[in-house]
N, C-alpha and C positions, 0 to 999 in steps of 0.2 A: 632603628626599629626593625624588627627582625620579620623577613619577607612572609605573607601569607603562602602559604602550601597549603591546596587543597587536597584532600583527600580524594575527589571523584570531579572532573567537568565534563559536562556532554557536551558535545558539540551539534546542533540543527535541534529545534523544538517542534517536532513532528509530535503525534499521539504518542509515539512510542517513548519519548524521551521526556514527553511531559509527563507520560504517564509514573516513569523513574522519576522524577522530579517531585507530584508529589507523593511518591511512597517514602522518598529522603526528606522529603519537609518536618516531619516529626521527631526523624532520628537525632536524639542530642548529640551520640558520638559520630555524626557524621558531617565531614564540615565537605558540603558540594553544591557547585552552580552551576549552569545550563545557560551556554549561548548561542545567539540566531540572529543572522545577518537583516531579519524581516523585522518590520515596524511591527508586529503585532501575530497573535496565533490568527492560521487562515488557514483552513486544511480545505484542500481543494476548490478556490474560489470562481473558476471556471467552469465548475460541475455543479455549483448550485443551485439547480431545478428546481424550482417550486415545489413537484412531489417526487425528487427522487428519494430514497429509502435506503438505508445503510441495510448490510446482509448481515450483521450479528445483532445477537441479543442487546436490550439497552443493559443485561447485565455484566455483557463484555465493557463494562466501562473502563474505565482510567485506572481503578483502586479496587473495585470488589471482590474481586477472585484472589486477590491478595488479602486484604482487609476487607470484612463489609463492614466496619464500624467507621469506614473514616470519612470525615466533611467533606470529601472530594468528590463523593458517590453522586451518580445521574439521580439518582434518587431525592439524595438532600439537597441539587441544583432545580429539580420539579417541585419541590417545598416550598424551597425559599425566594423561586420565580411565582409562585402560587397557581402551579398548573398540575400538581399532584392527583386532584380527583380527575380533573380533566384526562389525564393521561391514566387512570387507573378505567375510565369508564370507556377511553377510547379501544381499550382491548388490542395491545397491540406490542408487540413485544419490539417489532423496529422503529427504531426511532428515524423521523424525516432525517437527511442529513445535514440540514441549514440547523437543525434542532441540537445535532449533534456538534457542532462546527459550535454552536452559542453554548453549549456545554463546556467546550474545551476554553473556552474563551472565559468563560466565568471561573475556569479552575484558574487558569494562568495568572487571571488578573489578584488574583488571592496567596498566590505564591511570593517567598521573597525568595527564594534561590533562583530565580530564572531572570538573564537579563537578553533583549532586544536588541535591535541597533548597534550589535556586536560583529564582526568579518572574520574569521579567522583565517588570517596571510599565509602565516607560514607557522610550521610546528617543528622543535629540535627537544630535543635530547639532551639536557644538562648533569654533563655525566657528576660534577663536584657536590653541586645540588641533590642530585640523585633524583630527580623531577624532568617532568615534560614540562617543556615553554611554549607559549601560546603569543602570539603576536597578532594583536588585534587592531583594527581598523573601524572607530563608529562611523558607522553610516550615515549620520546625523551630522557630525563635526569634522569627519575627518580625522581626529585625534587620534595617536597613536596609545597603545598600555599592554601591556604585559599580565598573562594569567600564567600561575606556574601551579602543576596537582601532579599527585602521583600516580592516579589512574585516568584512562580516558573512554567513552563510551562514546561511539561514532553513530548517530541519529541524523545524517544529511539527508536521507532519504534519497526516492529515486526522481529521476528527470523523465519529462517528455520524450516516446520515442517512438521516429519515423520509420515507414521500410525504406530500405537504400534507393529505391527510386522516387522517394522525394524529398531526398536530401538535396538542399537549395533552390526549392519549389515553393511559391508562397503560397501552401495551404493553410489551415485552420486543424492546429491539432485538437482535439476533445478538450482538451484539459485548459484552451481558449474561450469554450462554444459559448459559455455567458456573454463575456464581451462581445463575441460577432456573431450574436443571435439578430441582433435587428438589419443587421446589414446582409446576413444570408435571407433572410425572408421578402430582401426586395429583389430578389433575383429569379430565373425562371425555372431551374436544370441543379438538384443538388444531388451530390451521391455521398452517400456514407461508408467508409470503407473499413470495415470490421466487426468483431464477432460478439464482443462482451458485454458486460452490464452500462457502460458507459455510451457505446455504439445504440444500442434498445435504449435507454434513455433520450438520447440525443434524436433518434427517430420519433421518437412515439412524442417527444415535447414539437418536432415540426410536422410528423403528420397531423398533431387535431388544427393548426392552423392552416396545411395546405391549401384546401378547399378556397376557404377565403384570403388566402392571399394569392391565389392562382399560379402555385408554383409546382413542378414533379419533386418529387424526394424519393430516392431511391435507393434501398440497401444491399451492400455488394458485402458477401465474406466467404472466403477462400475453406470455409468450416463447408463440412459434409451438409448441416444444417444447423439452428439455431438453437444451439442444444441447453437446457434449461441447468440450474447451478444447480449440484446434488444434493440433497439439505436432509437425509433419510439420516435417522439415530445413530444407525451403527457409521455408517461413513460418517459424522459427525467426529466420532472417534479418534477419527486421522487428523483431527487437531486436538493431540493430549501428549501429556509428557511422554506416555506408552509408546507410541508412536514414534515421536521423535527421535527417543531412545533405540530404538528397531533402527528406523532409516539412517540415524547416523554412524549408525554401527557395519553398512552396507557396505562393499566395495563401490570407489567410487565409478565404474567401469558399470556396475546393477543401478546405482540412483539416477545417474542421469537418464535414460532410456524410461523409467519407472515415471521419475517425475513427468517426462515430457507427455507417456501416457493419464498422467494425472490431471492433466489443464482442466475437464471437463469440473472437477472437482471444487477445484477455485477459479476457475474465470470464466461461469457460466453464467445466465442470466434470471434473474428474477423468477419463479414462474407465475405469479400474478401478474408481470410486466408484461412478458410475452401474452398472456389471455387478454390485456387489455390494449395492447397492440391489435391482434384477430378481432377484437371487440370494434375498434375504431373503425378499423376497415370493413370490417362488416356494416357498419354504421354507415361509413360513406356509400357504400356500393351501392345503400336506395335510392340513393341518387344521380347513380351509375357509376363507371368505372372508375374507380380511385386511381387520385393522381399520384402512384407509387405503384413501384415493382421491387419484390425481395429475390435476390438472385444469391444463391447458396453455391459451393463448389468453385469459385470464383478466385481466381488472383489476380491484383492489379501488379503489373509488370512493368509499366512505365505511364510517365506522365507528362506533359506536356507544356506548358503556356503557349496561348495562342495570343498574334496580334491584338486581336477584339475585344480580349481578356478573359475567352473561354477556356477552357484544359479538355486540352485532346488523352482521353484513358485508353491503353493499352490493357485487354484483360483476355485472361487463359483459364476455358473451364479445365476442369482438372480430370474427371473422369471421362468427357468427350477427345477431351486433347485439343478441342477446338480456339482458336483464337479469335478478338473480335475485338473494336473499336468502336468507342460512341465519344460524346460530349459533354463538358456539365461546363457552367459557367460558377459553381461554388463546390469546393471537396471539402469535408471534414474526415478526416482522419482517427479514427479509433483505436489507434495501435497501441496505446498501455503506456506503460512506464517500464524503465531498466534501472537499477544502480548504477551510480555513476562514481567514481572515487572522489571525492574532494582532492583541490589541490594542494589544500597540504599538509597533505603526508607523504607528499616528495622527502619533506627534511626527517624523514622518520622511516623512511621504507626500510631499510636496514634493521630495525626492530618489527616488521611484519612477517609473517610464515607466508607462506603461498606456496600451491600445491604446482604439480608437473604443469596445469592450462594455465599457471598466473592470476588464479582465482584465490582468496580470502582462503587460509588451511583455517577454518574455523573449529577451533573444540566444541565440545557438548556443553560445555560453559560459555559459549559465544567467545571467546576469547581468540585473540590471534597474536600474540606476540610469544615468542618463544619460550615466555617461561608459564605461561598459559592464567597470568592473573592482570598484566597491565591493562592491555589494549580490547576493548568488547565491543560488539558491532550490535547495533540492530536496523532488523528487514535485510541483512545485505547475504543471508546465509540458509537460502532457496535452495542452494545446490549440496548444502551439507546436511538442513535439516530438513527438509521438506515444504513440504504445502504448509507448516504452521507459519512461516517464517513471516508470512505479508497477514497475516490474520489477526486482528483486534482481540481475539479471544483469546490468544496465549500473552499479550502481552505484559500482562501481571506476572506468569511462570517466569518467563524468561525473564523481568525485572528481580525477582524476588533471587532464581538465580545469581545475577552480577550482583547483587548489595551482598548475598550469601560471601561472596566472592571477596570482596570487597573487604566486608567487614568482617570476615573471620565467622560468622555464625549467621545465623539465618534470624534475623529481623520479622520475617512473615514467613509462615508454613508453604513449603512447596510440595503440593501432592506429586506421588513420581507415579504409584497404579491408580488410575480414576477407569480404565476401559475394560467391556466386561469380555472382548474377543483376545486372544492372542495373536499377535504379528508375526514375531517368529515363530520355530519348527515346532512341532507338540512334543512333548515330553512329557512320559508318565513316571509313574513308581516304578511300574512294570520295564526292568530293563532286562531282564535275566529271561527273557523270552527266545527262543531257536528256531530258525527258520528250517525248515529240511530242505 
C-alpha cells in the first residue's frame, strides 16, 4: 500500500492552527492534519476568569475574515448554542474569554483533520521520499507512528515566561493563577508583578475579595504607569496586511527598536478594566483604606524564599534610583509569554534560514526554509512582522497566505490594501519638482 503523504501537517492546535485547520477542512484538493500533544483544545486555562474579555472583535474569529460563509463562524456556534439574540442584545462586540475558549472547542470537536493525543519526538528530512517525517508519540498509549507531508506549519505557540531572577523560584506565574486562586486567598501579603492585561485581571479578580478575606494585594510594575491598550481606528491599522508589508520591508537594525517602542500598542490593558479597577477601590475606600497599593516605575530585581515560606522582594524605582525591600508571603508573576522552539526541529535545522541573532529569517509568506514554500511558522515572527504577529485578527491573512502557498492559488481572497494611512514615504505624481 502506497505511504500517505500529506500535503500540509501543523503541528500544536493553538487558534492559530485551528484556525488553518478549519479554513483546510473544506478544501477537496487538500489532503492535511493538525497535531497536539494535549487531550483536548484549551486556550489559556489558567486565565479563565469569570469576566475576563478577549481584546478583539468576536468578528476576529477562526474563519470570517477569510470566509464569512463558513460553519465554523462565532456567529453559527451563538446559533447553534441558542445564544444568538442573547448576544446580539447583549451589545458587545468582546466576547468573555471562557465564551471564546467554548468556541474553539465546539470548532475542533467538528473537525476531522485535527488529531490529539499526538507528541511530536523528532522531525527528519526524507530526502528519497522527498517528505518531512514525523515521529510521534500518543500520549495516551504510548504507541509509536509515523506522519510523513510535504509541508509543515509550526503552531507550538509560546511558553510561560519568568524574569531571570525567578528562575528556580516557586512562584505562581499568571498563566497558573486559576489553579492557585484559592490557595493565594488564604494568605496574608500578595504582590503582582507586571504591567499587562493578564497582571489588571489577575488584580482586579483578588481585589473585590480582599476585604473579605483579609488579605493586602499589591501591584508592582517596572511601566512608567499603567498605561491603557490603544484601541483608536487609525492605530487599529497597524494590524493590516498594509502594515505588515511596511514593517517587513524595514531594515532589521529599524524594527527592533520600533517594535520595542510599540509594546504600549499590544500589551496594554483594557480600558474598562483599568476604570473598573479605580472603581473597586474607590468602593472600598468607604470603608477606609484599601488593602492594596499600585506601585508604578518599579523593578523587581531579585527574589528570595524565606524559611517561613515568605519571599523576601528586592525592588529598584527606576526614576528615583532608589532601592527597597519588603515581604509577600504569595508572588504571581505577570511576565507574558516568549516563543520557545520545539524540540524537534533539531533533525531539521539544516533546512531552516535564520538571520545574523539566530532568530526565525521569516519571509512575508511566513515561510522559513530556504526555498521559501516548505516550512511556515505562526505567532513566532514578532520580530519580522510586527505587532500583527500575536493578533487574532490577522490570523485568517496570514492563513489564507500559506494555503495560497501551498496550494498554488488562493483558496480565500486575501486583501493586501484595507488602510486608509500610508506607512511608508509619501509619493506624489508630482516628481519633476526643483528645489533652489
Amino acid at each position: 500500500m502506497q505511504e500517505r503523504i500529506y500535503d500540509l501537517i501543523g503541528v500544536g492546535i493553538g487558534p492559530f492552527n485551528l484556525s488553518l485547520a478549519a479554513l483546510s477542512e473544506p478544501i477537496a484538493d487538500l489532503d492535511a492534519v493538525f497535531l497536539d500533544m494535549a487531550d483536548g483544545f484549551n486556550w489559556h486555562p489558567g486565565l479563565l476568569l469569570n469576566h475576563a474579555t478577549m481584546q478583539t472583535s468576536f468578528i476576529a474569529d477562526l474563519v470570517t475574515f477569510a470566509d464569512p460563509t463558513s460553519p465554523y463562524s462565532f456567529l453559527n456556534f451563538a446559533k447553534k448554542s441558542g445564544r444568538l439574540y442573547a448576544f446580539y442584545i447583549k451589545e458587545d462586540f468582546f466576547l468573555l474569554r471562557q465564551e471564546y475558549n467554548q468556541y474553539c472547542q465546539w470548532v475542533a470537536a467538528q473537525l476531522s483533520n485535527i488529531r490529539f493525543q499526538q507528541f511530536v519526538e523528532y522531525a527528519h528530512w526524507d530526502e528519497r521520499r522527498a517528505c518531512y517525517v514525523l515521529n510521534c508519540i500518543s500520549t495516551q498509549t504510548g504507541a509509536s507512528s509515523q506522519y510523513l507531508t510535504k509541508k509543515l506549519v509550526l503552531g507550538t505557540g509560546t511558553k510561560p515566561q519568568l524574569p531571570a531572577c525567578c528562575e528556580g523560584v516557586p512562584v505562581v506565574h499568571s498563566g497558573q493563577y486559576v489553579y492557585q486562586k484559592d490557595a493565594l486567598r488564604k494568605k496574608k501579603r500578595l504582590a503582582i508583578i507586571g504591567s499587562g492585561q493578564s497582571a489588571a485581571e489577575i488584580y482586579f479578580d483578588l481585589l473585590q475579595d480582599a476585604q473579605q478575606h483579609g488579605y493586602q494585594v499589591d501591584w508592582i510594575t517596572r511601566s512608567a504607569r499603567f498605561f491603557p491598550l490603544e484601541y483608536t481606528k487609525l492605530t487599529l491599522e497597524m494590524t493590516s496586511p498594509d502594515y505588515i508589508n511596511y514593517f517587513h520591508a524595514l531594515p532589521q537594525s529599524v524594527r527592533t527598536p520600533l517594535l520595542d517602542s510599540q509594546k504600549g500598542l499590544y500589551k496594554g490593558i483594557n480600558r474598562c478594566l483599568i476604570n473598573a479597577i479605580f472603581d473597586e477601590l474607590y468602593r472600598q475606600s468607604l470603608s477606609g483604606k484599601p488593602p492594596s497599593q499600585l506601585v508604578c516605575n518599579t523593578e523587581l530585581t531579585a527574589i528570595k524564599p524565606q524559611a517561613d515560606g515568605h519571599y523576601a522582594l528586592k525592588l529598584h524605582h527606576q526614576e528615583t534610583n532608589q532601592s527597597s525591600q519588603c515581604q509577600y508571603d504569595g508572588v504571581i508573576i505577570a511576565s507574558g509569554y516568549a516563543y520557545q522552539e520545539p524540540a524537534f526541529l533539531q533533525g531539521i535545522h539544516q533546512r531552516i534560514v535564520r538571520d545574523q541573532h539566530g532568530q526565525f529569517a521569516v519571509r512575508r509568506n511566513y515561510s522559513i526554509d530556504p526555498h521559501g514554500k516548505e516550512i511556515f511558522v505562526q505567532n513566532a515572527e514578532l520580530h519580522t512582522h510586527g505587532l500583527a504577529a500575536p493578533d487574532l485578527t490577522m490570523a485568517c491573512h496570514r492563513n489564507g497566505v500559506i494555503l495560497q502557498e501551498v496550494l498554488g492559488y488562493a483558496p480565500y481572497s486575501t486583501e493586501q490594501k484595507v488602510a486608509f494611512q500610508t506607512f511608508g514615504s509619501f509619493a506624489t505624481q508630482s516628481q519633476d519638482l526643483i528645489w533652489a
